[in-house]
C-alpha positions as CSV (number, residue, x, y, z in Angstrom):
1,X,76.0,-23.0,-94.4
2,X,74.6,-25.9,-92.0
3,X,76.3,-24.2,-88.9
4,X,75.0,-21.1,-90.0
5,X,71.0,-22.7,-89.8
6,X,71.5,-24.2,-86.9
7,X,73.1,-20.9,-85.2
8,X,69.9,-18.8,-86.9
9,X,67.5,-21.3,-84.9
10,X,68.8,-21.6,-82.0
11,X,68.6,-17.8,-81.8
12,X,65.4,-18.0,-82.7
13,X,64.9,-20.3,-80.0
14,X,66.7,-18.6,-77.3
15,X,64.1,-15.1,-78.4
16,X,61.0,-17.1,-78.0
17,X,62.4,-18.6,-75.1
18,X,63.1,-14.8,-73.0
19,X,59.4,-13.3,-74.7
20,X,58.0,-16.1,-72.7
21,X,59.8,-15.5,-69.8
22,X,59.3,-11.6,-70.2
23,X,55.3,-12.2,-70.9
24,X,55.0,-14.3,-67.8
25,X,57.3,-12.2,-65.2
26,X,54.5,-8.9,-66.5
27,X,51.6,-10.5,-66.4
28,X,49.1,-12.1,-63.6
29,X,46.1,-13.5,-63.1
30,X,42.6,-13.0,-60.6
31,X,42.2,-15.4,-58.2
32,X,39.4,-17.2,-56.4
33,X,39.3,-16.5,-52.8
34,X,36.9,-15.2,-50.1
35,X,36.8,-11.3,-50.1
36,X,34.8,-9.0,-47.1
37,X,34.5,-5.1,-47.4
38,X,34.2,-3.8,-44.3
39,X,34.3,-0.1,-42.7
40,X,36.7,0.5,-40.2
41,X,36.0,2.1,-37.0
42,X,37.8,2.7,-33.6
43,X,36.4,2.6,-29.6
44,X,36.5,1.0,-26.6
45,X,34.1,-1.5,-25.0
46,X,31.5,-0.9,-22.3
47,X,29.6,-2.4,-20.3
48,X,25.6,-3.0,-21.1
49,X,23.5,0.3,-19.2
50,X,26.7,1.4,-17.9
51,X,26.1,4.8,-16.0
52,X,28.3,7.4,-14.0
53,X,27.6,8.0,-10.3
54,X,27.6,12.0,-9.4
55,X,27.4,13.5,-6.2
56,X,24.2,15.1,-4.8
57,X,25.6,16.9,-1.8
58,X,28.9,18.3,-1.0
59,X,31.0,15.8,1.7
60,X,34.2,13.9,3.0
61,X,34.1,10.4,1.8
62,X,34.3,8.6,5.3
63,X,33.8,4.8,4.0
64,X,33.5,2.8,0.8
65,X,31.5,-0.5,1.3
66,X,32.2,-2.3,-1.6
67,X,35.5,-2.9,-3.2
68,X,35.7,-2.0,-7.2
69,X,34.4,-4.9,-9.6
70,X,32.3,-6.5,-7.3
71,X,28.8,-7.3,-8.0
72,X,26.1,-5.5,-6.4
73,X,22.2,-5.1,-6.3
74,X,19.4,-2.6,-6.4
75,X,19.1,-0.4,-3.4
76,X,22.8,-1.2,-2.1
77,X,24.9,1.3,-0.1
78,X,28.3,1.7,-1.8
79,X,30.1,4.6,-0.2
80,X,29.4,6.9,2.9
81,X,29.6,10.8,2.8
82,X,29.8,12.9,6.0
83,X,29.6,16.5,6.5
84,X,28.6,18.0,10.1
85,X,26.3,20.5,8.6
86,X,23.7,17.9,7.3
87,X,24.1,16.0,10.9
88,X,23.3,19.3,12.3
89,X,20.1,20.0,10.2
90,X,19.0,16.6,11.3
91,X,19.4,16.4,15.2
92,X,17.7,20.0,15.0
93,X,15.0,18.0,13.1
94,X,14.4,15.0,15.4
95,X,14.4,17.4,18.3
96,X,11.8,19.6,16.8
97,X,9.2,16.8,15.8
98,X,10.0,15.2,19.1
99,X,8.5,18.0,21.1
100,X,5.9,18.3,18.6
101,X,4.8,14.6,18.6
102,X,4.8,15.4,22.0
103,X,3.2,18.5,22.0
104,X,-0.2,16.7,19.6
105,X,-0.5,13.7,21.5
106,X,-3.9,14.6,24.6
107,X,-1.8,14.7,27.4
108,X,0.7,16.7,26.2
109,X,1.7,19.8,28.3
110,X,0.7,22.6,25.3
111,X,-3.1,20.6,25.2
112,X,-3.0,19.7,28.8
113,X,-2.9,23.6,29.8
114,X,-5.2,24.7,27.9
115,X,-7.3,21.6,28.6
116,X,-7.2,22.0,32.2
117,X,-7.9,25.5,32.3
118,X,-11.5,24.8,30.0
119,X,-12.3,22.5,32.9
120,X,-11.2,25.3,35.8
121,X,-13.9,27.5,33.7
122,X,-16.9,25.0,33.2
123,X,-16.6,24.2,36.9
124,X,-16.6,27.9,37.5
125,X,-19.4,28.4,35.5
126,X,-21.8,25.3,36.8
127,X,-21.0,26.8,40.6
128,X,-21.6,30.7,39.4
129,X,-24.8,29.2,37.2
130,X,-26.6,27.3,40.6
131,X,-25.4,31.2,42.1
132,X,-27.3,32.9,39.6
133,X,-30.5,30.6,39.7
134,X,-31.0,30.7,43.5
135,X,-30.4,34.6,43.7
136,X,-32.7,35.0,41.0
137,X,-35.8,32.8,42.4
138,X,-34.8,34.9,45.8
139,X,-34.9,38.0,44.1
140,X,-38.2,37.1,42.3
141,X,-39.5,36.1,46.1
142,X,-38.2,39.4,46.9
143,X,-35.9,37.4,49.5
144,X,-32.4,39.2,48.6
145,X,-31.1,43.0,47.6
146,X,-31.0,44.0,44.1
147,X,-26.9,44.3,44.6
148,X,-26.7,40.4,45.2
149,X,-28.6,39.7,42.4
150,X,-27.0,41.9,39.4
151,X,-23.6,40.7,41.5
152,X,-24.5,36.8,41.1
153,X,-25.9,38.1,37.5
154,X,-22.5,39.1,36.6
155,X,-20.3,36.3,37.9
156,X,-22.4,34.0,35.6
157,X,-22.7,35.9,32.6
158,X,-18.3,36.1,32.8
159,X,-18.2,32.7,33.8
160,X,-19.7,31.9,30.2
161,X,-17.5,34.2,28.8
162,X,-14.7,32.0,30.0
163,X,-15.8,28.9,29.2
164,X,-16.5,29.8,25.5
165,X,-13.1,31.6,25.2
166,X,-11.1,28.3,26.5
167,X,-12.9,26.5,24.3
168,X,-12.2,28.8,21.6
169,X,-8.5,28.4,23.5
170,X,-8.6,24.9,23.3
171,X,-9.5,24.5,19.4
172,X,-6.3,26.9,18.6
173,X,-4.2,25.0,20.2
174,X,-5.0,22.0,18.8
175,X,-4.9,23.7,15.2
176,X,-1.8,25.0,16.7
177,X,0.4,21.6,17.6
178,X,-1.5,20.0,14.2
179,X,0.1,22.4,12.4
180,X,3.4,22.5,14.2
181,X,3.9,18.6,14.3
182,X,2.8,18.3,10.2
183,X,5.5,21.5,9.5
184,X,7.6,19.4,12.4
185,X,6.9,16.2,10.1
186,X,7.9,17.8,6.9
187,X,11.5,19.1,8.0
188,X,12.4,15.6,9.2
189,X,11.6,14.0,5.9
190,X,13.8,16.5,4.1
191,X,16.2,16.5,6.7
192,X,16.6,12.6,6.2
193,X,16.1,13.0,2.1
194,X,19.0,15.4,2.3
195,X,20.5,12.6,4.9
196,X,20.5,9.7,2.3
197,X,22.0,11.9,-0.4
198,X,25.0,11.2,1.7
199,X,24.8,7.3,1.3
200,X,25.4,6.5,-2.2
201,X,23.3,3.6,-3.1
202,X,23.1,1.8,-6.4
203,X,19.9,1.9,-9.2
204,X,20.7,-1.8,-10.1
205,X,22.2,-5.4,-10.1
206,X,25.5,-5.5,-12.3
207,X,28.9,-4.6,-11.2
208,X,30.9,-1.6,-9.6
209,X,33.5,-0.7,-12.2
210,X,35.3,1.8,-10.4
211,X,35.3,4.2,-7.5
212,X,37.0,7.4,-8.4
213,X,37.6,9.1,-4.8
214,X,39.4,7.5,-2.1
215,X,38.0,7.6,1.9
216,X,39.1,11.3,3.6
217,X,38.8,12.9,0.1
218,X,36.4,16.1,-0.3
219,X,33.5,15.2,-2.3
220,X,31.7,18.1,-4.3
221,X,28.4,18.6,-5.5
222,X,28.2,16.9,-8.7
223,X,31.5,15.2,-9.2
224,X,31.4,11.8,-10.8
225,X,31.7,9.5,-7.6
226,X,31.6,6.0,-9.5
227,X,30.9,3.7,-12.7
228,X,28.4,1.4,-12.6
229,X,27.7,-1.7,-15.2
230,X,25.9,-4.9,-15.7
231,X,27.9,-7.9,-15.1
232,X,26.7,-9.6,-18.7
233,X,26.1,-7.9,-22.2
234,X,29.0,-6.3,-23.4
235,X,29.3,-3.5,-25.8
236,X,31.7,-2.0,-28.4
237,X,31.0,1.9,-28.6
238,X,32.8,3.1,-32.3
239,X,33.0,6.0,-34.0
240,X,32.7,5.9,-37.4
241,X,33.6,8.3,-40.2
242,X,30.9,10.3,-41.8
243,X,31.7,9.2,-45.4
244,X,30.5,5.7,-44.3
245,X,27.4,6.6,-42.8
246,X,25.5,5.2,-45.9
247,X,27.2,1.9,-45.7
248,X,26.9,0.6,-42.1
249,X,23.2,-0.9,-41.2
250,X,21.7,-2.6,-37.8
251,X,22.4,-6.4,-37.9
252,X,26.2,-5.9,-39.8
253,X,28.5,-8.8,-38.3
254,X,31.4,-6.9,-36.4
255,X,35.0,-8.3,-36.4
256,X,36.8,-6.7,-33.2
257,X,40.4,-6.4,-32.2
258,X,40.9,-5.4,-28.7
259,X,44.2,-4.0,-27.7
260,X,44.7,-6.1,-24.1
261,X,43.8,-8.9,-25.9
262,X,46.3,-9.7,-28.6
263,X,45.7,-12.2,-31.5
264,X,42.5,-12.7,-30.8
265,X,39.3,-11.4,-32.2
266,X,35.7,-11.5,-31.6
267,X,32.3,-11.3,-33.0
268,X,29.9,-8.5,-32.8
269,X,26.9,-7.2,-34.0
270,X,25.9,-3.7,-34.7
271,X,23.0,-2.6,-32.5
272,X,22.7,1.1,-32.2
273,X,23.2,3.5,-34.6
274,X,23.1,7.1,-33.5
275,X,22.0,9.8,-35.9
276,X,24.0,13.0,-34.2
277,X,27.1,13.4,-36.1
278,X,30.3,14.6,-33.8
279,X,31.3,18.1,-35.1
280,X,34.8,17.6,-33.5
281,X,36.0,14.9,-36.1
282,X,33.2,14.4,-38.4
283,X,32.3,11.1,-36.9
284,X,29.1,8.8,-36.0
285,X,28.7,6.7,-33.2
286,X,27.9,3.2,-33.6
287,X,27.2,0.7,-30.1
288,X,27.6,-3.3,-31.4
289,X,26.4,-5.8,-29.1
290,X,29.5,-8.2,-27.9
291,X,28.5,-11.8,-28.9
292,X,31.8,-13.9,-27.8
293,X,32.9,-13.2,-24.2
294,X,35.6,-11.6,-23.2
295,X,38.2,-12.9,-20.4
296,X,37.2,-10.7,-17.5
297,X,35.1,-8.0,-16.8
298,X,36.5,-5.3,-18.2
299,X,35.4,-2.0,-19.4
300,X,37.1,1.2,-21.1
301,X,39.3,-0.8,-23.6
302,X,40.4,0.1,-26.6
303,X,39.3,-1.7,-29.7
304,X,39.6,-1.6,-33.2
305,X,37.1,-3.1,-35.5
306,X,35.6,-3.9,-39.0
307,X,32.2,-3.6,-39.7
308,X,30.9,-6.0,-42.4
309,X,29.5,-4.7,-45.1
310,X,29.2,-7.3,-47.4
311,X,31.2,-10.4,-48.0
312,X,31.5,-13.6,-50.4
313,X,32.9,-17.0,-50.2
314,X,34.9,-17.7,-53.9
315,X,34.9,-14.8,-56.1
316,X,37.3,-13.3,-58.5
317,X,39.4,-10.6,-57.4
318,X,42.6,-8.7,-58.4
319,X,44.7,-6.3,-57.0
320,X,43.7,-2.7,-57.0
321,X,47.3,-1.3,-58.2
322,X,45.9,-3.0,-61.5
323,X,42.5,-1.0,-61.5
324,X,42.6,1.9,-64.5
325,X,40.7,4.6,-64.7
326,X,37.1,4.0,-65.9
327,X,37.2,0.7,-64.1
328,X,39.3,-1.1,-66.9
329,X,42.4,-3.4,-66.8
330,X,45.1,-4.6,-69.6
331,X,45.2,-8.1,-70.4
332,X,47.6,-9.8,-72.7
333,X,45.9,-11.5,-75.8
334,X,47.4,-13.4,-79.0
335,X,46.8,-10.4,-80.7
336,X,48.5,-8.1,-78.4
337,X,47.6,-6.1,-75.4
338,X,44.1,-5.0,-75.0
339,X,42.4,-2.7,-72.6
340,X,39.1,-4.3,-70.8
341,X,36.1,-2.5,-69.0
342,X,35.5,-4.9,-66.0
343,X,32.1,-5.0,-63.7
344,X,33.6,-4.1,-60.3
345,X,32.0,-5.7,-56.9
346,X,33.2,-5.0,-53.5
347,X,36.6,-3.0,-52.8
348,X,38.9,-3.6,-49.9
349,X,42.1,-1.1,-49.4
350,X,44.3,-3.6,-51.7
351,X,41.9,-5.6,-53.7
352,X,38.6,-5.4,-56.2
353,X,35.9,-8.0,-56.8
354,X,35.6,-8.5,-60.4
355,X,31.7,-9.5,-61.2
356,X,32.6,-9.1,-64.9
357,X,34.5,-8.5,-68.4
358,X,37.7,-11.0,-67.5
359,X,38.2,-14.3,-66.3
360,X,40.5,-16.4,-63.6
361,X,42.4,-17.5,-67.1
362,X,42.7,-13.8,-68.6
363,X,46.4,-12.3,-68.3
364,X,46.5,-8.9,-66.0
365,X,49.5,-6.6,-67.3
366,X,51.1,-5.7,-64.1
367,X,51.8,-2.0,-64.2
């Protein structure tokens, strides 16, 4: 009967023994730890005012001046376009507002001519003018024929006649090679306006990214030519699902993973948030400013990135398998299993903050 109570408790023993085990193997607890919620979002970086070079004229790239990710200023001549037609237009140009720079100036041949034949008149007219004035006192003095005089008479009155048309002569003329050297003037600017399309300079200081045409290749009208950059102030440019529109502001920290760059990750912030959702894949575009710097000047590469939302230190969190519906979880009491509504807090993909209704010593059920 002794063996037999000693059998019955160790039995007893052994039962409480495997519960314990079988309490401790289903249950777990929340832990302290830091926690972030962040939205995810995909892109590639930029650089800061980066714009795209197009073509204003049609032409054969003949020379490119500066080699791709060199730095360049305002006003600098990058690549060279030829095409004979705009060469044409110009020497026709220069030639025509050579002969009418010529043509304007006094002793030109145009004013000379008609200069020159104004003085041939008045000289005319002063010697026909003494001609008239003798014959007429003669006449008066009843010294010469009546055919002398109205002869003399008329010599004068043409000779007037000639002088004011060469003068008249002479003031259309100089309208004339005004005009002509002003229309002269005109076609040589936009002969060399069209001229400078050919040399592509750049709008600012930063960097030349890239080139996209090599020398002897036909350039068209309108065809990106190159990419252009500052040197400093990098960007991320994401794109961002629609459902977290609501959740992303201006000033969020940005975590960001770049593909060339592996194990490594930098800090961002977000700048720019565009309003224009993409129709395509439902997506927003977000820019965030670069604040670590990257090794090298690079632009075009893919990122990833998380954009903090919120984030905390120490606090309580549990895994999300664990979450019920209606925000509960089961816990293990003395009394049995019980089901608790908790006070949920920030959510990642695999874990919840708990702000309430358990604590780090309450016993989770695992499911």
């Amino acid at each position: 009967m002794k063996n037999f109570f000693l059998l019955i408790g160790i039995l007893a023993a052994f039962t409480g023994l495997m519960s314990s085990c079988s309490e401790s193997e289903n249950t777990t607890q929340a832990s302290l730890k830091p926690l972030v919620e962040a939205v995810y979002a995909s892109g590639h970086i930029s650089s800061g005012d980066e714009y795209q070079v197009f073509a204003e004229t049609d032409g054969v790239l003949v020379e490119q001046l500066v080699q791709d990710g060199a730095r360049i200023s305002k006003g600098q001549a990058l690549l060279v376009l030829e095409s004979q037609q705009s060469d044409a237009r110009m020497q026709i140009a220069q030639e025509a507002f050579a002969v009418a720079a010529k043509n304007k100036q006094a002793d030109g041949p145009v004013l000379k001519e008609a200069t020159t034949a104004l003085q041939r008149a008045k000289g005319a007219y002063q010697l026909d003018s003494l001609t008239f004035v003798r014959l007429s006192n003669l006449w008066k003095a009843q010294a010469t024929s009546q055919a002398e005089y109205d002869r003399a008479k008329l010599a004068y009155e043409q000779s007037a006649r000639e002088v004011t048309m060469r003068e008249s002569n002479l003031a259309r003329v100089k309208n004339q090679v005004n005009l002509e050297y002003e229309q002269a003037e005109n076609n040589l600017k936009i002969a060399r306006e069209d001229k400078s399309r050919f040399s592509i300079k750049s709008q600012r200081d930063g960097l030349l990214f890239q080139v996209t045409k090599e020398p002897g290749e036909w350039v068209r009208r309108g065809e990106l030519i190159a990419v252009i950059g500052k040197a400093e102030g990098f960007f991320v440019k994401l794109k961002v699902d629609e459902q977290d529109v609501q959740r992303v502001a201006l000033g969020q920290k940005i975590k960001i993973k770049v593909d060339a760059f592996p194990g490594r990750f930098f800090e961002g912030r977000v700048e720019r948030i565009y309003p224009m959702v993409d129709p395509r894949d439902q997506s927003f575009r977000v820019d965030g400013l670069l604040l670590d710097t990257l090794p090298g000047n690079f632009t075009g590469l893919a990122a990833e990135a998380n954009i903090v939302v919120r984030e905390a230190k120490e606090t309580l969190v549990i895994p999300r398998n664990l979450l019920l519906e209606g925000d509960s979880v089961r816990i293990a009491t003395e009394e049995g299993e019980k089901r608790v509504k908790i006070k949920k807090g920030m959510e990642t993909i695999s874990e919840v903050e708990v702000l309430g209704g358990i604590t780090a010593d309450s016993k989770l059920i695992i499911q």
